[in-house]
C-alpha positions, 0 to 999 in steps of 0.5 A: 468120207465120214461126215457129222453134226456138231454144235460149235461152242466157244472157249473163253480162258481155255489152256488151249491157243487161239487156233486149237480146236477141241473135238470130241474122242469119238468123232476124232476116231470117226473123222480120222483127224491127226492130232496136233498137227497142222490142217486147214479149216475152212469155212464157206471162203475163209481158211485157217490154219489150226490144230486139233486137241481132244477133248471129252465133250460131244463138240467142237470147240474154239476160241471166241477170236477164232470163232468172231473171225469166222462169224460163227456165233456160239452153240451153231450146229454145222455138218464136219467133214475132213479131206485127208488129200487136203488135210483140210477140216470143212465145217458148214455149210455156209449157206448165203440167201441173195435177197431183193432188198432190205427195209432198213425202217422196219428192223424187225422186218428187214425183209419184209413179207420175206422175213417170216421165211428167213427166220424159218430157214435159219431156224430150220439150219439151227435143228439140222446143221448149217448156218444162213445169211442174208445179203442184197445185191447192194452188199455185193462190193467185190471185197473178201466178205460179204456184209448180210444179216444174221437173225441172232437170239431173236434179233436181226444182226449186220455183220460181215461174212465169208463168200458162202458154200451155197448161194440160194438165189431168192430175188425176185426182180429180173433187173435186179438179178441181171445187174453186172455185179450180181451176175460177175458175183455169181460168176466168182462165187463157182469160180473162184470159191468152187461155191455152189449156186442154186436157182441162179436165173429166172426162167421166161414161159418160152423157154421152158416149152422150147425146152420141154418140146425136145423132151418126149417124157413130157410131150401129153402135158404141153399145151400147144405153145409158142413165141407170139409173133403176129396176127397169122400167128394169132388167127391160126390159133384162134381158129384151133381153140375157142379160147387162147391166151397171150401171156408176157413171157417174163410175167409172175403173179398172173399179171397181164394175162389176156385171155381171147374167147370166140363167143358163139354164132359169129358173135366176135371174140371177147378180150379179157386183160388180167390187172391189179385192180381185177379183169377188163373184158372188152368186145370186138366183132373181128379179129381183126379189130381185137388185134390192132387194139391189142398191138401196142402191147405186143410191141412193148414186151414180148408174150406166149401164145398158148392154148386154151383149156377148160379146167376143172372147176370148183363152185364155178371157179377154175382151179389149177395147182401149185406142185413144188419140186426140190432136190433132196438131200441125196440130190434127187429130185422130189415133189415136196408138197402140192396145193389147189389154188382156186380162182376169185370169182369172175376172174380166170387167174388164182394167183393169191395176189389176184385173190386167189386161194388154197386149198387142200388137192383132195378138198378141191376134187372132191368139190370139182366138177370132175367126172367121179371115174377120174378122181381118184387119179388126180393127186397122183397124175399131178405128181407125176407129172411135176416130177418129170417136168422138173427132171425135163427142166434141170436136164434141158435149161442151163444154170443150177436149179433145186427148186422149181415151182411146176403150176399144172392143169387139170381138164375136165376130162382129167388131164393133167397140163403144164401151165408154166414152170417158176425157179422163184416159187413163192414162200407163201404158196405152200403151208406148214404141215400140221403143226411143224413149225419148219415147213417140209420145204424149207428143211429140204432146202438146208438139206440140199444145201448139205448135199450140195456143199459135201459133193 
């Protein structure tokens, strides 16, 4: 089925009634649209009866009311496609990003730290056909549209919406994503509009390895890794490796980490806790002892138990790497981008927000202290195994997932583990290349979203 990018214009005054659209000979041809008669013109949930007349532009052209129903502002570019079976002209795609939350002081940041992104992807749906909204869980109010912001020459606008074709979910706070109208808004989004909804759910680290363990193509990237149950649990562990870590398995941003280290000698175990305000290291001379401090934590919220290992350094600092993972416009799985993320001093997290900070993956093992044989491998290995993580993820973990955040490991010896894998990889992870001023992931994002409404 023919599909093509046009610019939409609008027509003020014209000969032409309202619900007339003006589409160029040469696309009439290609599209193989009836002249005059009847269709249906659908745009994300909304449709509209219109006929289409010809016209000598290189354009689609519609009335200012017809677009204004629409909200389709002037000169946007959208993919076209037409459904004879249908008689149903489809322009979009209609892309709807779900945001935590709005800032309403702060009007030319209406989404804070978030906002920079917005504008990227809208610019980026501008060079490459589509058209983006923004909306929160508190605009979801189960009517026919959808209130959101829309960036329009230079200024962020609120308008009303139709429910979009593709919903890329971008909260980052699990109580607000499981609030019931966001998950019943999510349920008639697929239903009721056959929209399509992409990263729909956070993953927990305990999951994702009971997932992967079933997945022999993955099996020599996993650490040993389980649900932390109890001290049987915690003693086995710390008996098999020097270092273990506990996790909370619904933690982001390396916060509260405990790392366990048994010290040399009979020296007891030291335990490391990861905080905002940096590391707490605490000594105990039994493990005993270490567990019944730590208890109360457990109790609290629910951790992964994970095997220790001794990452590659550089400049005494571990590193680990942030591999990103998308879905093309063919609808393939591809690795978009990878970076080295290099720990503060005196702390084991590289988050960003624990003062970590990136670096080019060449930069950072040619600096590393890696064995010289195993270097050159590096980039490659970690490709490869991102790419068959993600693959092993979409195919084993249910919901709708085109972006994945893969964070890996790489020993001393050179090879590569899984750390964990993210469905809501930061938009400050991964820098633009070069001098582009849309970065490489967001384009991939306007393109999945083509794919992905066109299917």
């Amino acid at each position: 089925m023919a599909k093509i990018k046009l610019p939409v214009y609008l027509q003020f005054g014209s000969a032409h009634p309202e619900e007339h659209i003006a589409i160029g000979a040469g696309f009439l041809k290609k599209l193989k649209l009836p002249l005059r008669e009847p269709v249906t013109l659908r745009f994300g949930s909304t449709r509209k009866e219109v006929r289409i007349v010809q016209s000598n532009q290189a354009s689609l052209r519609m009335s200012a009311h017809l677009a204004a129903s629409l909200a389709i502002p002037h000169g946007t570019k959208l993919c076209v496609s037409y459904h004879p079976a249908s008689r149903t002209l489809h322009i979009g795609p209609l892309i709807g990003v779900l945001m935590s939350r709005v800032y309403t002081q702060a009007p030319d940041r209406p989404f804070g730290a978030m906002t920079a992104f917005c504008a990227e992807l809208t610019e980026a749906c501008r060079l490459h056909g589509g058209m983006a909204y923004f909306f929160t869980p508190n605009d979801i109010t189960g009517n026919s549209d959808l209130r959101g912001w829309m960036l329009s020459e230079g200024r962020w606008v609120k308008s009303s919406f139709p429910y979009p074709n593709v919903m890329y979910n971008r909260v980052t706070s699990r109580k607000l994503e499981n609030k019931p109208q966001v998950q019943q808004f999510m349920r008639d989004l697929k239903a009721r509009y056959g929209s399509v909804a992409f990263n729909e759910k956070y993953l927990d680290k305990t999951e994702v390895f009971q997932a992967l363990r079933k997945e022999k193509s993955v099996h020599a990237y996993l650490p040993e890794s389980y649900l932390f149950k109890n001290f049987a649990m915690l003693k086995s562990m710390c008996k098999k490796y020097n270092t273990v870590f506990l996790k909370p398995i619904t933690g982001s941003l390396g916060k509260g980490i405990i790392r366990i280290s048994s010290q040399p000698e009979g020296g007891g175990y030291q335990c490391s806790f990861s905080s905002l305000s940096g590391i707490k290291r605490q000594h105990y001379p039994t493990l005993t002892q270490l567990f019944q401090s730590i208890s109360g934590k457990m109790k609290q919220r629910r951790y992964q138990i994970q095997q220790g290992l001794r990452l590659m350094e550089t400049g005494g600092r571990p590193v680990d790497f942030r591999a990103l993972v998308q879905k093309n416009g063919d609808g393939e799985w591809a690795v978009t981008s990878v970076v080295a993320r290099v720990a503060a001093s005196n702390t084991f997290v590289s988050n960003l927000a624990r003062g970590g900070t990136l670096s080019p993956v060449s930069e950072a093992v040619a600096r590393s202290n890696l064995p010289s044989g195993v270097r050159a491998s590096v980039n490659t290995k970690l490709r490869t195994a991102a790419l068959s993580i993600a693959k092993s993820v979409d195919s084993t973990i249910d919901g709708h997932f085109a972006e994945l955040g893969v964070d890996l490991a790489v020993d001393a010896a050179g090879r590569v583990w899984l750390l964990e894998v993210n469905s809501k990889p930061s938009k400050e992870d991964n820098t633009p290349s070069g001098d582009s001023k849309i970065r490489p992931s967001v384009k991939q994002v306007v393109l999945y979203s083509q794919h992905a409404w066109g299917k």
